[in-house]
C-alpha atoms as one frame of an Amber mdcrd trajectory, in Angstrom:
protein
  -9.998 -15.860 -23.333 -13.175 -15.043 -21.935 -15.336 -18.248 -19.910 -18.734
 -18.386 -21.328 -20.254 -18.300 -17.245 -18.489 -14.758 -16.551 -20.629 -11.470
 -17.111 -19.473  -8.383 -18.631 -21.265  -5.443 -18.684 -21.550  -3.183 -21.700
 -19.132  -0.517 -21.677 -16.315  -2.181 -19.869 -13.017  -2.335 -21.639 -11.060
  -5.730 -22.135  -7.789  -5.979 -23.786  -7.410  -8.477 -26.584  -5.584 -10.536
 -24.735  -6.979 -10.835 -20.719  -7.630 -14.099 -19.323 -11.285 -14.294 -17.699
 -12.154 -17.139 -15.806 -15.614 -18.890 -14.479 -18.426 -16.606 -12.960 -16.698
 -13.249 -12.939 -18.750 -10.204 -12.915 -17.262  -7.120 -14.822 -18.677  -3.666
 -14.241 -19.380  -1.211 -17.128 -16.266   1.208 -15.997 -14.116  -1.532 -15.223
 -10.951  -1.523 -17.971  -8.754  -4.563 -18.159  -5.196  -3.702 -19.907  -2.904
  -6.271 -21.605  -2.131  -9.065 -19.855  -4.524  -9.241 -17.190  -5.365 -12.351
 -15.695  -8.746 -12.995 -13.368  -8.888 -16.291 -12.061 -12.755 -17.141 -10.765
 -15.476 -15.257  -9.270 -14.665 -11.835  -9.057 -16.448  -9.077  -9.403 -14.684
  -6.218 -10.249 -16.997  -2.369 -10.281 -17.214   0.955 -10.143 -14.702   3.078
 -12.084 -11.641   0.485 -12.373  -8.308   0.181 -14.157  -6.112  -2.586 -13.901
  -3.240  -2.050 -15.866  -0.636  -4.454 -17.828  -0.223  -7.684 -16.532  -1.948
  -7.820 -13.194  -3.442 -11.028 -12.110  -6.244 -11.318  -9.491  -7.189 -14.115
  -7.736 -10.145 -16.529  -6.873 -12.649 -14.807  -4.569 -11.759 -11.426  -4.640
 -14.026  -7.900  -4.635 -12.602  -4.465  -6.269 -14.704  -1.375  -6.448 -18.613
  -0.470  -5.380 -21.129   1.483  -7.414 -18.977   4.634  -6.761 -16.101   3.822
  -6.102 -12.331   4.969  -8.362  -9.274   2.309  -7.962  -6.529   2.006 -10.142
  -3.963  -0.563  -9.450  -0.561  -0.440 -10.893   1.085  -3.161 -13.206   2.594
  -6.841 -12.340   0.453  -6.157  -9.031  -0.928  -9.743  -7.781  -3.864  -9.601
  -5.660  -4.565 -12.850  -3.820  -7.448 -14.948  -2.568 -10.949 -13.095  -0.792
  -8.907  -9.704  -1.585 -11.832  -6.706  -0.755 -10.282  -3.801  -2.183 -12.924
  -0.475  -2.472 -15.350  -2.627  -1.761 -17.270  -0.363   0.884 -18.539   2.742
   0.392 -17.556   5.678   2.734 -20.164   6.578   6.306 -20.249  10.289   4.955
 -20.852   8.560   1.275 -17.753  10.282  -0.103 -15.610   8.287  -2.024 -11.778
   8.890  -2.720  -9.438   7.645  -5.216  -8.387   4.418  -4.293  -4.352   3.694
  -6.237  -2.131   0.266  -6.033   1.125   0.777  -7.049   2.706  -1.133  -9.486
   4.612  -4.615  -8.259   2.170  -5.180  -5.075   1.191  -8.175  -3.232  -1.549
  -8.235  -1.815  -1.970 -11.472  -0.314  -5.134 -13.264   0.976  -7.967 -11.747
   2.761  -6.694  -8.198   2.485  -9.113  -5.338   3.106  -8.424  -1.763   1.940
 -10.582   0.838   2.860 -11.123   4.415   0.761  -8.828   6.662  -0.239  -5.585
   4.446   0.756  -2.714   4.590  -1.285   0.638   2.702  -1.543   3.780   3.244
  -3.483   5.662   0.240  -5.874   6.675  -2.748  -4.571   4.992  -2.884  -1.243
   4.109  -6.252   0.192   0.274  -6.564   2.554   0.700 -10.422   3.788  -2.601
 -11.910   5.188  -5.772 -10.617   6.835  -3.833  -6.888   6.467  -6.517  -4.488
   6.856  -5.477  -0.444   6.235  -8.254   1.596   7.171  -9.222   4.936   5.350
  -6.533   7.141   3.746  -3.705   5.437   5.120  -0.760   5.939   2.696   2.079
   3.467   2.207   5.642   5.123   0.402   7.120   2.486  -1.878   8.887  -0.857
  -0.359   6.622  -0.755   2.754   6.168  -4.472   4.091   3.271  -5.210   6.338
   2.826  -8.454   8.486  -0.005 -10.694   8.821  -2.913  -9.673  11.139  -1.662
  -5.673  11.173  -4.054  -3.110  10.494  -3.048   0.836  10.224  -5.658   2.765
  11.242  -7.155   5.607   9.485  -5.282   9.193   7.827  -1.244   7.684   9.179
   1.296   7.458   6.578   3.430   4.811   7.022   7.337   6.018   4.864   9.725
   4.008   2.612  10.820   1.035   3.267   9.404   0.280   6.751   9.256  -3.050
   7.791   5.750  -4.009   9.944   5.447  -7.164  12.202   2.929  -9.468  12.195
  -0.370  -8.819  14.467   0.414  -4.870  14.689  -1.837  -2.159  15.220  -0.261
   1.075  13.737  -2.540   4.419  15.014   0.655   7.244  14.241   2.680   7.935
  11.138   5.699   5.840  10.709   9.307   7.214   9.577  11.175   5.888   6.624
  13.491   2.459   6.760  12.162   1.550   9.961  11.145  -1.728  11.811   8.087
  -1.448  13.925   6.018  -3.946  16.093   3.175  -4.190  19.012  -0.606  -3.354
  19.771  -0.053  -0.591  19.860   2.984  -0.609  17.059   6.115   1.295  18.262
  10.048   1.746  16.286  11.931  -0.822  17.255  15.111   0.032  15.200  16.082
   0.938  11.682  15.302  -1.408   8.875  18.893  -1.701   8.717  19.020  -4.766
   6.030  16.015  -3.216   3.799  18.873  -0.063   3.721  21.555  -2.264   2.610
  19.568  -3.393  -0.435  18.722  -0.050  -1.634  21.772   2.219  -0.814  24.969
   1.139  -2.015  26.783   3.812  -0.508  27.935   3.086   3.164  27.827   6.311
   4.495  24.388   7.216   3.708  23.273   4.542   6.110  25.529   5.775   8.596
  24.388   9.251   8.165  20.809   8.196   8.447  21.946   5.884  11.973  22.946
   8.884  13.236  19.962  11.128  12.649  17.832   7.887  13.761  19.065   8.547
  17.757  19.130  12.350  17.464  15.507  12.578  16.453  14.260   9.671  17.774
  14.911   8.679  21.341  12.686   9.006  24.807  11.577  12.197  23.040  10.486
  12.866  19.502  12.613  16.023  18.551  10.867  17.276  15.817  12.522  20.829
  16.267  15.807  19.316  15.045  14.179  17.058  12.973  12.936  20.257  11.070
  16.390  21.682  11.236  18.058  18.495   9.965  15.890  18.650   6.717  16.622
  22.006   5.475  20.688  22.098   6.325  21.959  18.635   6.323  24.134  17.812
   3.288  22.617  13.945   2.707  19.505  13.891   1.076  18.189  10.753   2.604
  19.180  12.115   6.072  16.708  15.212   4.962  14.113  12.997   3.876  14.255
  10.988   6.862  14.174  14.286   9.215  11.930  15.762   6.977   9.254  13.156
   7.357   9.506  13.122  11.413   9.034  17.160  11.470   5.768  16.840   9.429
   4.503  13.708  10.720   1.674  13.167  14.168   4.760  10.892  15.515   4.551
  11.815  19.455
């Protein structure tokens, strides 16, 4: 169902069965897949796929003249949502991709060339700045921005009014202006690994590597010999990382 107010441009793709509501404005390279659902005045450009079932919300902006986004299914993207919606200084543009299962809740702002992994969760007035990168499960507060080029790893959990300017290791809980660890995101571990001793093993590398003094020597160590692979992929993303 299509309201007779929106505008769609010729050459944009719309799945049989996408909802379209009142005075929504629908690029040529925009493609809607099945199940989409736009609530009302949105305007949606650029080169644009939203696949199955996402729903956006009244209010929101996706995509410039030049800009790429893709955003994965069941993604929801709430309320005055600006996603792509600038253009680069240098006038580059890079691929902008949602995973699928977001939330992206009101007044987001994503800037170019960001990308985040499944079943992350931006709460309000979240802004991530240019080619930030979010692993899957990453949770960010209300009022946090990341600033540009950090990669923030799976499952960390961000408080509320944050300002993150380094990397960020996996299953971690991190708060402040600026953002700092606090601890291991010792709950978000619980829900994912079933087995006890990979948490323990992954407590244990926590205080080797991370103390008064980043130790990314052993870090590196850690991820080629250890025997637990989520040990090694916690060490390996603190011996790559611009963690301090």
């Amino acid at each position: 169902m299509i309201h007779e107010s929106s505008i769609i441009e010729d050459g944009a793709k719309i799945a049989d069965d996408v909802t379209i509501g009142p005075f929504c404005n629908i690029g040529k390279d925009v493609e809607l897949k099945s199940g989409c659902i736009l609530e009302s005045n949105i305007i949606l450009k650029g080169k644009l796929t939203l696949s199955e079932n996402v729903r956006v919300f009244s209010f929101t902006t996706i995509g410039n003249d030049t800009s790429d986004i893709e955003v994965g299914e069941k993604t929801h993207i709430r309320e005055f949502v600006q996603l792509g919606a600038q253009e680069r200084e240098d006038g580059t543009n890079k691929k902008i991709t949602i995973g699928a299962n977001n939330f992206l809740m009101g007044y987001v702002q994503i800037l170019n060339g960001v990308s985040t992994g499944d079943f992350c969760i931006l709460t309000n007035a979240v802004r991530l700045y240019e080619d930030v990168k979010c692993e899957e499960r990453v949770i960010v507060g209300g009022l946090s921005t990341i600033e540009a080029g950090n990669t923030i790893g799976t499952g960390v959990m961000i408080g509320g009014a944050s300002c993150v300017d380094h990397d960020i290791p996996p299953f971690t809980l991190v708060e402040g202006n600026k953002a700092t660890v606090k601890g291991l995101n010792v709950v978000g571990l619980r829900r994912r690994l079933e087995n006890k001793d990979d948490i323990e093993k992954i407590k244990t590398i926590f205080k080797q590597i991370l103390g008064d003094v980043v130790d990314k020597e052993l870090a590196s160590d850690i991820a080629i010999k250890h025997e637990n692979e989520y040990a090694r992929k916690f060490a390996s993303f603190i011996s790559t990382s611009n963690i301090k």
